[in-house]
N, C-alpha and C positions, 0 to 999 in steps of 0.2 A: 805744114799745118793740117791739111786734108788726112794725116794719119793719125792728128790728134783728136778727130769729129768723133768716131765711132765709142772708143771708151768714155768721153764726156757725154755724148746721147746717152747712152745708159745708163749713168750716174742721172743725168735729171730727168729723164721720163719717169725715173722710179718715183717720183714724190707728186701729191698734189699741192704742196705749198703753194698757193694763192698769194719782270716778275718786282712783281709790285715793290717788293722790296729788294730790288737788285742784285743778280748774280749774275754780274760781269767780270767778264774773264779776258786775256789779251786771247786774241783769236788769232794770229799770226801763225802760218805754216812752218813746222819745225822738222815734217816729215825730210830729210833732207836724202832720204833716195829715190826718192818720186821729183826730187830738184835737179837731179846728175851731181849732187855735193859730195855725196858716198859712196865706196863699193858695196855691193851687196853682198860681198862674199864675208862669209862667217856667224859673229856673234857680234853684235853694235846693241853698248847702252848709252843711253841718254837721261841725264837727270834736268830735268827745266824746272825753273822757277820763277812763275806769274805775278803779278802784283796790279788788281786794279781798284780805284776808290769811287764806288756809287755814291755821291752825294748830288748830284742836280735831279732833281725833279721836271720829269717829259713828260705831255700829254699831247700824241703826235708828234710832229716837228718841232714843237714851240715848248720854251721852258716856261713852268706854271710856279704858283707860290701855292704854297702849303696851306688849308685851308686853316682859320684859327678854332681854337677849341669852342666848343657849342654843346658838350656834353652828347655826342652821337652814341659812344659806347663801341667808338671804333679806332684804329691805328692810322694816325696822322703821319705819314712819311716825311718828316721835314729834319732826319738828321742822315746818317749813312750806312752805306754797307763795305765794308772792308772784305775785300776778296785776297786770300793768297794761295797760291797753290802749286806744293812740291811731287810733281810726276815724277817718278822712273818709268821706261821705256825698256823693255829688251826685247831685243830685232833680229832674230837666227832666219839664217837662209837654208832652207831643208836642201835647194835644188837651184840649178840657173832658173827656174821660172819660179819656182814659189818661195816667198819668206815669211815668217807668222813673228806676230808682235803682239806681246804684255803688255798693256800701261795702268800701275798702279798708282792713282793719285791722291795725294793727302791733302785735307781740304782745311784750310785756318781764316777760319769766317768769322768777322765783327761786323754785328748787324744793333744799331737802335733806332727806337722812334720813341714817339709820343703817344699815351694811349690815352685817349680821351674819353672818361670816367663821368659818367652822370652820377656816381655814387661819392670819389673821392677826387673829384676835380683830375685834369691833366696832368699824368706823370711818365717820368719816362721807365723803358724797358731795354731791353740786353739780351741776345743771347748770341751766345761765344762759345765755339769749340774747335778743336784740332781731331777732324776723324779722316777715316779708311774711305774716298768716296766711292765710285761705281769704277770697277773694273771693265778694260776693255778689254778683246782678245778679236784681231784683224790678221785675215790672210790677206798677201799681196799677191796678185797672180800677174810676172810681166809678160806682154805679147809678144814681144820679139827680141826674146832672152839668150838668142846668138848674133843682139843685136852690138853695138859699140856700147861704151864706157859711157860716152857724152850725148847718148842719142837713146834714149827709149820709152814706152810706154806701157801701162797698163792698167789693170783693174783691183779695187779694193774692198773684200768683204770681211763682215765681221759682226760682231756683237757686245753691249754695253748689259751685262750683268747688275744682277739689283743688291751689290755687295753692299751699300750706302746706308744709311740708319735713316729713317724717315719721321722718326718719335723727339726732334730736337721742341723744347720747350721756350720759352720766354721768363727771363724775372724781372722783376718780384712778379708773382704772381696777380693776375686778375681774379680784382673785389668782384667784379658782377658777374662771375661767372655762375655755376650752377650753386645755390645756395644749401644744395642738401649734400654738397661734394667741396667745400671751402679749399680744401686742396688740389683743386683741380686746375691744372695750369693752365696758360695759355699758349696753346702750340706757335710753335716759328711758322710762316708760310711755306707751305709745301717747296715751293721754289727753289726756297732759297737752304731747304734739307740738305745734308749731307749725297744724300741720293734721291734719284722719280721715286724708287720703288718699282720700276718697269723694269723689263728686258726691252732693248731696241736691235734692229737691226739697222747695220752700218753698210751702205753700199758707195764707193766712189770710183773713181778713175781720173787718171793722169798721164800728161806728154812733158816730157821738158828735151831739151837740144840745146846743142852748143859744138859749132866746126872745131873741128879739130887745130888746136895751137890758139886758139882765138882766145882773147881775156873774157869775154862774154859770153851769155847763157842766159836759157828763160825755160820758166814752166808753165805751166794752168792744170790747174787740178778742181777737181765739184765735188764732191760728197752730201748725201742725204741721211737721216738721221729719223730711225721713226721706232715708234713705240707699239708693238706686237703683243706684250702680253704683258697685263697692268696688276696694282692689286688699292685697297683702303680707297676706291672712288678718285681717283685722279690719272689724269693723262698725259706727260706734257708733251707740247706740240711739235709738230713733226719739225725740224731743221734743214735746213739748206745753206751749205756753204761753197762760194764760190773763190777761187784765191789765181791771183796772174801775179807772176813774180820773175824780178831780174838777176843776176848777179854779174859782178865785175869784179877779174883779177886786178887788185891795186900793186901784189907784189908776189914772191915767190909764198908769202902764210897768210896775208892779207887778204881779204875780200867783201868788198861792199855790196851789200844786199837790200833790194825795195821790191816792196809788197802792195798790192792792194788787195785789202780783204772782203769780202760782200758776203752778209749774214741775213738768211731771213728765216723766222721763225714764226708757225703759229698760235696762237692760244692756247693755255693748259684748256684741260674738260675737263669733267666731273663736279661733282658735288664738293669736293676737296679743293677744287680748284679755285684761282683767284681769278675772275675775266678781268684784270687790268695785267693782264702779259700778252707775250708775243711783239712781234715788231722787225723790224730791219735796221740795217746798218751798214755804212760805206767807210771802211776805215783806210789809211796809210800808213804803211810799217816799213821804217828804212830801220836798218841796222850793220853789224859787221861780225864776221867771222874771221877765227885767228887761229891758224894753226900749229898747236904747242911740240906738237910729232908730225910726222906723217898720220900718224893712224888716230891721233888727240888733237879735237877742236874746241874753241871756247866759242861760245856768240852771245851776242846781245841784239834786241830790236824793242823798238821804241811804237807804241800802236797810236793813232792820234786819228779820232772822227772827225772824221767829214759829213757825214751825214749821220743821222741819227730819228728815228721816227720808233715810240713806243706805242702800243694799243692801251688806251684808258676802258673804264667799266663802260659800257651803253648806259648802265642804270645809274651812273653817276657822275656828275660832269665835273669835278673837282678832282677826281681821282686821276693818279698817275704812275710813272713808274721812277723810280732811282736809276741813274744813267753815271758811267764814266766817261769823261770829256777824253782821258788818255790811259793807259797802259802801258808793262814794258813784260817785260821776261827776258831773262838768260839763263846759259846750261850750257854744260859739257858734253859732250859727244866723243866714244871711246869706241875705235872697232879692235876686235882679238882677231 
């Protein structure tokens, strides 16, 4: 364990971590060579696919009810947000120490509410799309990469590009909006865009082990997430994720896998920004992997809160965020 200290201290000193309409995602670790689940040697793709449904409304720990219409002239969160999202991953190892990875992800967002009209009474809105989101591109650097197969560690840098569209709108269109521009829509929350619109840096680090012949194995891996260079007045807030995770051989292709995940995020900034985000989360992801070749995995896991606490506005005591109670994801995994 004393050789897993040093790369997780520099995954978390990097960060000072201390969306209204929900974008929740299964957070579950699928890096599976930072697990000891894969060899590093080659080209390894992965295509995952997420599925989480934001409809409870948090304000803190505690689930709140949706305030009733009163003619504010503001978006009452009281329906959901449908998150899906189809990653590919491609994982080439330059060298025993360094591998770089792609992850391009496709974003299939169903997001409504209610918009509370002092002009045409309470109606609701939509907005729905299938885009390109923000592109990552991570070097993996391992420490002791003439170390064993089931024993190693190390460090992971990188960066989240502002490949994302950030112009997603809302329909029908909002009555009150500027009257001298009748077409002028109602943007989606920043949030909940296809992309920040940032470039972040990505820094983390990892240990996992497992004796040799043994059916079992464990990792811990941290990663931070921050935003470097922004653009249209928004920021979103810096990330921290922390993930300890098991596995057990149940057979020669079988293998059962449990996670615990720990999320914390701060508030978006800017002008653009909504203060009812940020927050934390304690989740548990059991699931199974299944090996169709040697060199072909399938897996599934299942994400289930345990804890849960969202940041509501200060200026508003009503307001909240849209929360998933659970999550899943599965994918394939293919090394050349």
């Amino acid at each position: 364990m004393k050789n897993c200290l040093l790369p997780l201290v520099i995954a978390i000193i990097a960060t000072n971590a201390g969306a209204s309409c929900g974008s929740a995602f299964c957070s579950a670790n699928t890096n599976w060579d930072t697990q000891g689940l894969s060899s590093a040697e080659g080209l390894r793709l992965d295509l995952r696919y997420s599925y989480a449904k934001a409809d409870r409304l948090r304000a803190g720990s505690s689930r709140i009810t949706p305030e009733a219409p009163s003619g504010s002239d503001e978006e009452i969160e009281n329906m959901r947000t449908i998150n899906q999202v189809l990653n590919l991953e491609a994982d080439y190892a330059i060298n025993p120490s360094w591998n770089i990875s792609l992850g391009l992800p496709l974003l299939m967002r169903d997001h409504a509410h209610t918009f509370d009209s002092s002009i045409s009474g309470p109606f609701p809105q939509e907005a729905k799309f299938t885009e390109l989101g923000d592109i990552r591109v991570i070097g993996r650097y391992r420490l002791d990469a003439a170390g064993h197969h089931f024993q190693g560690r190390g460090i992971r840098i990188g960066l989240k590009l502002p490949t994302g569209a950030i112009d997603k709108t809302m329909t029908p269109q909002d009555p009150t909006g500027d009257p001298t521009n009748p077409s002028l829509a109602h943007p989606l929350d920043r949030a909940s865009q296809p992309g920040s619109g940032s470039t972040d840096v990505i820094l983390g680090a990892y240990c996992f082990d497992s004796a040799p012949g043994s059916d079992w194995g464990w990792f811990v891996s941290g990663q931070v997430q921050a935003a470097i260079l922004t653009r249209d007045n928004f920021r979103p807030g810096t990330e921290l994720n922390f993930d300890l995770g098991a596995h057990y051989g149940l057979g020669p292709s079988l293998t059962a896998l449990l996670q615990v995940n720990a999320q914390h995020r701060e508030r978006d900034s800017g002008s653009n920004a909504n203060p009812a985000s940020g927050g934390y989360s304690l989740n548990l992801s059991p699931g199974l992997s299944y090996a169709l070749r040697p060199e072909t995995q399938v897996y599934g896991l299942v994400q289930i809160a345990l804890k849960q606490y969202a940041n509501s506005d200060p200026a508003s005591a009503g307001s909240g965020q849209l929360t998933a109670p659970w999550s899943l994801a599965v994918g394939i995994s293919h090394r050349y």
